[in-house]
Residue frames relative to the residue before (quaternion, step in Angstrom):
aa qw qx qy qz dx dy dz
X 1.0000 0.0000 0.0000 0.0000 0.00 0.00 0.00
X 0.6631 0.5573 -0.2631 0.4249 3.67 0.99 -0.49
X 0.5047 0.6390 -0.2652 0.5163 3.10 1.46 -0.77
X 0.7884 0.4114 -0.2085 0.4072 3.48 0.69 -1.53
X 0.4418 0.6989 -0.2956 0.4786 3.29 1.57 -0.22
X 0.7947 0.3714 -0.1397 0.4593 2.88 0.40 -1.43
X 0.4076 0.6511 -0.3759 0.5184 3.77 1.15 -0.52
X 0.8788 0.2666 -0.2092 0.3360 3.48 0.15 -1.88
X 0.5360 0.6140 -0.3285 0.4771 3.72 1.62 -0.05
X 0.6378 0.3785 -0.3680 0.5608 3.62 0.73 -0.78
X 0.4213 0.7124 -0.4492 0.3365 4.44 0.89 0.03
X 0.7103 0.6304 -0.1023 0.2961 2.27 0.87 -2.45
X 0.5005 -0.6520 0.5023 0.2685 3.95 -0.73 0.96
X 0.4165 -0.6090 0.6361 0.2260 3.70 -0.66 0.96
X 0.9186 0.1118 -0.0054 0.3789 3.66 -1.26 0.39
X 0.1365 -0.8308 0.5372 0.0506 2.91 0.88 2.06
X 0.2096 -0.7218 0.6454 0.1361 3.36 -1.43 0.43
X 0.0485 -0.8083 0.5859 -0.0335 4.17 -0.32 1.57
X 0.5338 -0.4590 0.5958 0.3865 3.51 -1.60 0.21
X 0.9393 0.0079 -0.0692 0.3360 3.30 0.25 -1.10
X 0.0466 0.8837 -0.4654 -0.0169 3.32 -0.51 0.87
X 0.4614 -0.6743 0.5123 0.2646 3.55 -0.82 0.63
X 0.0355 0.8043 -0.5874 0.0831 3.82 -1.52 0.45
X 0.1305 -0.7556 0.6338 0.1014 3.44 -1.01 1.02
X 0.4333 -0.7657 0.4567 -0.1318 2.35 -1.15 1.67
X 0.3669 0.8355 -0.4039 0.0646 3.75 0.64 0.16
X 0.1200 0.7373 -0.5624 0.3544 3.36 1.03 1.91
X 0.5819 -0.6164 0.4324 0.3074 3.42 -1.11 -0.13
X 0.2922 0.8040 -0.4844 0.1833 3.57 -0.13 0.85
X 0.0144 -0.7983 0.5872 -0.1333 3.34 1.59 1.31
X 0.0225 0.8380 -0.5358 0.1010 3.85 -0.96 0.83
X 0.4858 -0.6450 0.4345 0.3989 4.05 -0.30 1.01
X 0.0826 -0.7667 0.6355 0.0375 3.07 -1.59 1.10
X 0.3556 -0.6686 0.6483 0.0783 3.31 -1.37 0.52
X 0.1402 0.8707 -0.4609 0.0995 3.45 -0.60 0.64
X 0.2203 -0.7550 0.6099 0.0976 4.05 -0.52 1.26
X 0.2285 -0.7782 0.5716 0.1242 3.64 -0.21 1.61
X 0.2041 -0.8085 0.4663 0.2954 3.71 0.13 0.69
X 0.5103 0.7410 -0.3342 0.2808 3.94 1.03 -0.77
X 0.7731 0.3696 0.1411 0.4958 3.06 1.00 -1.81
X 0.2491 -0.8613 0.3673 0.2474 3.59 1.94 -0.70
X 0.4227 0.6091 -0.4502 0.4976 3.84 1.78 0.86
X 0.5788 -0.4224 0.6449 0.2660 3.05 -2.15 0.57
X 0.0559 -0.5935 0.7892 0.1477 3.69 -1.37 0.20
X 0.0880 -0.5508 0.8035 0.2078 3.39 -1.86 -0.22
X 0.2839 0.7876 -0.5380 0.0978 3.20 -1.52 -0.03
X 0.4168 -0.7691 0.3938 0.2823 3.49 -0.22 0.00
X 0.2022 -0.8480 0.4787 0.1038 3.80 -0.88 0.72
X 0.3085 -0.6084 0.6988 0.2155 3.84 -1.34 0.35
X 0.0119 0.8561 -0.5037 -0.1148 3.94 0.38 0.88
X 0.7715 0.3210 -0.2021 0.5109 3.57 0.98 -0.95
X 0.1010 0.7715 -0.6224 0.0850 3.00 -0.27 1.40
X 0.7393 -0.0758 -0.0202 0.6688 3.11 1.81 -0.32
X 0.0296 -0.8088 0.5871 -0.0180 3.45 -0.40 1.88
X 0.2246 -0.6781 0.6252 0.3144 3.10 -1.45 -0.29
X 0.0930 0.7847 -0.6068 -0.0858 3.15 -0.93 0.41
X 0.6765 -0.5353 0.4922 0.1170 2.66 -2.38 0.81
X 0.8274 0.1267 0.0845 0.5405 4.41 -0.31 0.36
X 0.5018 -0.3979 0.4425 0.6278 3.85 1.67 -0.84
X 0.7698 0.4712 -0.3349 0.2707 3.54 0.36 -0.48
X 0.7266 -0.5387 0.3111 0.2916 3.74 -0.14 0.84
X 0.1039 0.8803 -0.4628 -0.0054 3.76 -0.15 0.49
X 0.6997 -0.1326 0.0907 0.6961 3.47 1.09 -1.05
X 0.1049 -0.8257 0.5542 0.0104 3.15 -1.55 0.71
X 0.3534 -0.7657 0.5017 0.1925 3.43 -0.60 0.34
X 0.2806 0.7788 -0.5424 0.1434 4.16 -0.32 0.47
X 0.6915 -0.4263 0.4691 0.3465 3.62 -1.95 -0.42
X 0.1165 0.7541 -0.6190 -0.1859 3.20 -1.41 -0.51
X 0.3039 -0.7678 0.5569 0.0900 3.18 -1.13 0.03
X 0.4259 0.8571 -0.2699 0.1058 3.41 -0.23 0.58
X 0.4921 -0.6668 0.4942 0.2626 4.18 -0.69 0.54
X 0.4629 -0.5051 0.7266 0.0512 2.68 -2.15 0.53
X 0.1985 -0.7954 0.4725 0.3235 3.35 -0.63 0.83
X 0.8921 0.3282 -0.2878 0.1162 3.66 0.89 0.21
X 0.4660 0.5593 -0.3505 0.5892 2.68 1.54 1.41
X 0.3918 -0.6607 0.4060 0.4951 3.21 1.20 -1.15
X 0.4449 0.8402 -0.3081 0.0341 3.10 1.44 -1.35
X 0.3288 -0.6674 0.6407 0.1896 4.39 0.09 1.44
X 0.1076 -0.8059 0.5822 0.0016 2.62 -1.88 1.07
X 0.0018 0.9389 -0.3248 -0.1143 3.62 -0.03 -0.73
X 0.5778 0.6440 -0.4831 0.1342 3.40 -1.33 0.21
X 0.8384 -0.2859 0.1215 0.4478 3.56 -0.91 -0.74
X 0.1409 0.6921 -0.6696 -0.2299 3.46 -0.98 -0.37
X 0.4258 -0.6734 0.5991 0.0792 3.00 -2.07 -0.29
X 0.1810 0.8783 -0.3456 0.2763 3.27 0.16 0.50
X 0.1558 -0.7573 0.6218 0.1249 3.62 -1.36 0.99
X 0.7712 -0.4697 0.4145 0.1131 2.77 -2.30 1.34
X 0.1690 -0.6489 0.7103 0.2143 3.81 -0.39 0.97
X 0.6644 0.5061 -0.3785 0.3990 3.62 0.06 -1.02
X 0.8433 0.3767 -0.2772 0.2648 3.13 0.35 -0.39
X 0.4052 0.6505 -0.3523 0.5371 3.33 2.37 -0.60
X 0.6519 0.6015 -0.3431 0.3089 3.32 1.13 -1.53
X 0.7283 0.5068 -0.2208 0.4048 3.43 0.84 -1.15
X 0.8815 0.0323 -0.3456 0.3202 3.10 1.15 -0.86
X 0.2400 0.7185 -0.5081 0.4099 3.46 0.42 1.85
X 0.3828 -0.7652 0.4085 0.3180 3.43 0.97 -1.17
X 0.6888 0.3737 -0.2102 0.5846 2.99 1.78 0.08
X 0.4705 -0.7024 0.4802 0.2337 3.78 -1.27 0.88
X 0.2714 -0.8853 0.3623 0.1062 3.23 0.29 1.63
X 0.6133 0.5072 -0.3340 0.5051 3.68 1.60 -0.71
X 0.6370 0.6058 -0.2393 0.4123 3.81 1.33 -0.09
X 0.6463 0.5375 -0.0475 0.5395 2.72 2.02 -0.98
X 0.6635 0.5425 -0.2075 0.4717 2.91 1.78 -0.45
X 0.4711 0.6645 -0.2560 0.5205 2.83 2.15 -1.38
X 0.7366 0.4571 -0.2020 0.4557 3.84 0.21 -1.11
X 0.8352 0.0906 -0.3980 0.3685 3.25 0.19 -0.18
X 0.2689 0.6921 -0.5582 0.3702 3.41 1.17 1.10
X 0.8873 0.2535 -0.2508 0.2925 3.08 0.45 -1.15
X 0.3414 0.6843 -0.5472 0.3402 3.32 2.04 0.33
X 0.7911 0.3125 -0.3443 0.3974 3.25 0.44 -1.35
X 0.5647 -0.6450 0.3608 0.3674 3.92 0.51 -0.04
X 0.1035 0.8288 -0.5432 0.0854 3.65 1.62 0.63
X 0.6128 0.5485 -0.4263 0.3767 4.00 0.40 -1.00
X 0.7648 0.2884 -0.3207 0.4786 3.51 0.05 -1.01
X 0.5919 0.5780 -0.3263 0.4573 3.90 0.80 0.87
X 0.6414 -0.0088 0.1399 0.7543 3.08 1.01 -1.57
X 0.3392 -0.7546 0.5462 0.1310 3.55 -0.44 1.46
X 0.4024 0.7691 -0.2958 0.3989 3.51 1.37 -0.09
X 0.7139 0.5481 0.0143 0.4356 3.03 0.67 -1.77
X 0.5540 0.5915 -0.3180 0.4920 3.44 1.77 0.42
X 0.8208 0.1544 -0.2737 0.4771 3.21 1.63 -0.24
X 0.1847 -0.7160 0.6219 -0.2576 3.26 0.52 1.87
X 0.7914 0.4299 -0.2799 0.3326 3.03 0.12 -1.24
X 0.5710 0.6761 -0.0952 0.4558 3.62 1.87 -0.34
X 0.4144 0.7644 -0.3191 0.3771 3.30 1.58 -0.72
X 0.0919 -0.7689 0.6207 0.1231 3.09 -1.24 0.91
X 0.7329 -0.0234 0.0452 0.6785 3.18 1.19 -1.05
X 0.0746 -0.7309 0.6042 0.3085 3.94 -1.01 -0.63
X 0.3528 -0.8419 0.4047 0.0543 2.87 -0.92 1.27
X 0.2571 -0.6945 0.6318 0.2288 3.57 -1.29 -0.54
X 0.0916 0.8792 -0.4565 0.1009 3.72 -0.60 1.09
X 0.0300 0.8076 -0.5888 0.0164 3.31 -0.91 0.51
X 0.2466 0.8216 -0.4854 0.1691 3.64 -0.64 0.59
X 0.6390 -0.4739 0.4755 0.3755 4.27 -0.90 0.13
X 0.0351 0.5555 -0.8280 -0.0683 3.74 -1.42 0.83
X 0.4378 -0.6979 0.5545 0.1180 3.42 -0.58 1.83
X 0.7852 -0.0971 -0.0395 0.6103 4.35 0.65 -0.84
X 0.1388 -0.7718 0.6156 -0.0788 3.05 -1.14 0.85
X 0.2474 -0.6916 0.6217 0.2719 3.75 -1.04 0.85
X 0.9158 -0.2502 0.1123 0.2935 3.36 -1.84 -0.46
X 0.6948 0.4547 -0.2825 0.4804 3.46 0.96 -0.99
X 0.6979 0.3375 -0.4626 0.4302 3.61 0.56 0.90
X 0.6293 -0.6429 0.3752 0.2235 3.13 -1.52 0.62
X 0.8241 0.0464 0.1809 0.5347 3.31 0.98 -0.97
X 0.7105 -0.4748 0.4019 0.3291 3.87 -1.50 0.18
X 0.6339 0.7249 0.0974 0.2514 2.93 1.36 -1.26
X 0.3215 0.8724 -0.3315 0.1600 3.72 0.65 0.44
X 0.0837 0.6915 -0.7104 0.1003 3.45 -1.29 1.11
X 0.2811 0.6786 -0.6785 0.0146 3.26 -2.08 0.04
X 0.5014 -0.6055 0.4296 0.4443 2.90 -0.94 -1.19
X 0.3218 -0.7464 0.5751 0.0922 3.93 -1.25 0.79
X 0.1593 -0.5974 0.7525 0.2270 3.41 -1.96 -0.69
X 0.0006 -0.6195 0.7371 0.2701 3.47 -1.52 0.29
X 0.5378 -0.7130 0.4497 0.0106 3.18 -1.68 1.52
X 0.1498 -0.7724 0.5705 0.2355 3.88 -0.52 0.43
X 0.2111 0.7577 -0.5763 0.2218 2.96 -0.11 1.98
X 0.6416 -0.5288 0.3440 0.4363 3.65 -0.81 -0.18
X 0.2826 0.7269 -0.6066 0.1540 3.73 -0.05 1.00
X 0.5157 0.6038 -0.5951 0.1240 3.14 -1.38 1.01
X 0.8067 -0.2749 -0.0672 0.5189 3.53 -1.05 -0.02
X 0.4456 0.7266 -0.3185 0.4148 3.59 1.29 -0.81
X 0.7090 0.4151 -0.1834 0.5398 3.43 0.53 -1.65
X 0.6505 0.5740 -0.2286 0.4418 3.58 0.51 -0.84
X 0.4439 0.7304 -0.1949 0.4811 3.41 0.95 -1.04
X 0.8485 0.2666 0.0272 0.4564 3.09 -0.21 -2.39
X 0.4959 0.6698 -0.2852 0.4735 3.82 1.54 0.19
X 0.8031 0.1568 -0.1702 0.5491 3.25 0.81 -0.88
């Protein structure tokens, strides 16, 4: 029986080659975030580590799994935890079309911005997420400890520069 093992292992093709494969990631790729707390009915900002663990589709990025961090704008009140969340960039690539552009355009066909002032940066989208995580203190204008909705992280300019010119 070992023999036949061995027989069917030395067959077997070195360097499988999959569509999909999964990876942890534990580079830096901290990225602005945007976020509709649905519990409490507030924007957050804040900034996220999405790909701590993607999967992707061909090499190209599909879903991913990461942290975030992020504020209220009227309290301040810091939040955290997981989100979830697929890769425009990567749908984009593997489709053939630039879905945050595509998204961008028929925003402004249908005139979403001058509605949802939001809806101007479509065209920004990296991914859209799904989150849920703990605001540990919190002042009146929230409801609870407790926090989920949904988010985007944005290709915008954040780093020490941008930061910098913030405080």
């Amino acid at each position: 029986m070992k023999l036949i093992l061995a027989a069917l292992f030395a067959l077997l093709p070195m360097g499988v080659q999959a569509s999909w494969t999964g990876h942890l990631d534990l580079q830096s790729s901290v990225q602005p975030l945007a976020l509709r707390e649905i519990h409490d009915g507030q924007w957050l900002a804040g900034y996220a580590h999405p790909n701590l663990f993607h999967i992707d589709h061909n090499g190209n990025p599909i879903f991913h799994l990461g942290v975030f961090h992020a504020f209220n704008a009227e309290g301040g009140n810091a939040s955290f935890g997981p989100l979830a969340g697929v890769d425009l960039m990567g749908i984009s690539r593997e489709v053939g079309v630039d879905v945050p552009a595509l998204l961008g355009n028929l925003g402004e066909w249908t005139g979403a911005p001058s509605v949802f002032k939001p809806a101007s940066y479509f065209v920004n989208l990296l991914s859209v997420d799904f989150f849920g995580g703990y605001r540990p203190v919190h002042t009146d204008d929230v409801l609870g400890n407790w926090i989920y909705g949904v988010g985007a992280t944005l290709k915008i300019p954040f780093g020490v520069k941008e930061l910098r010119a913030g405080l």
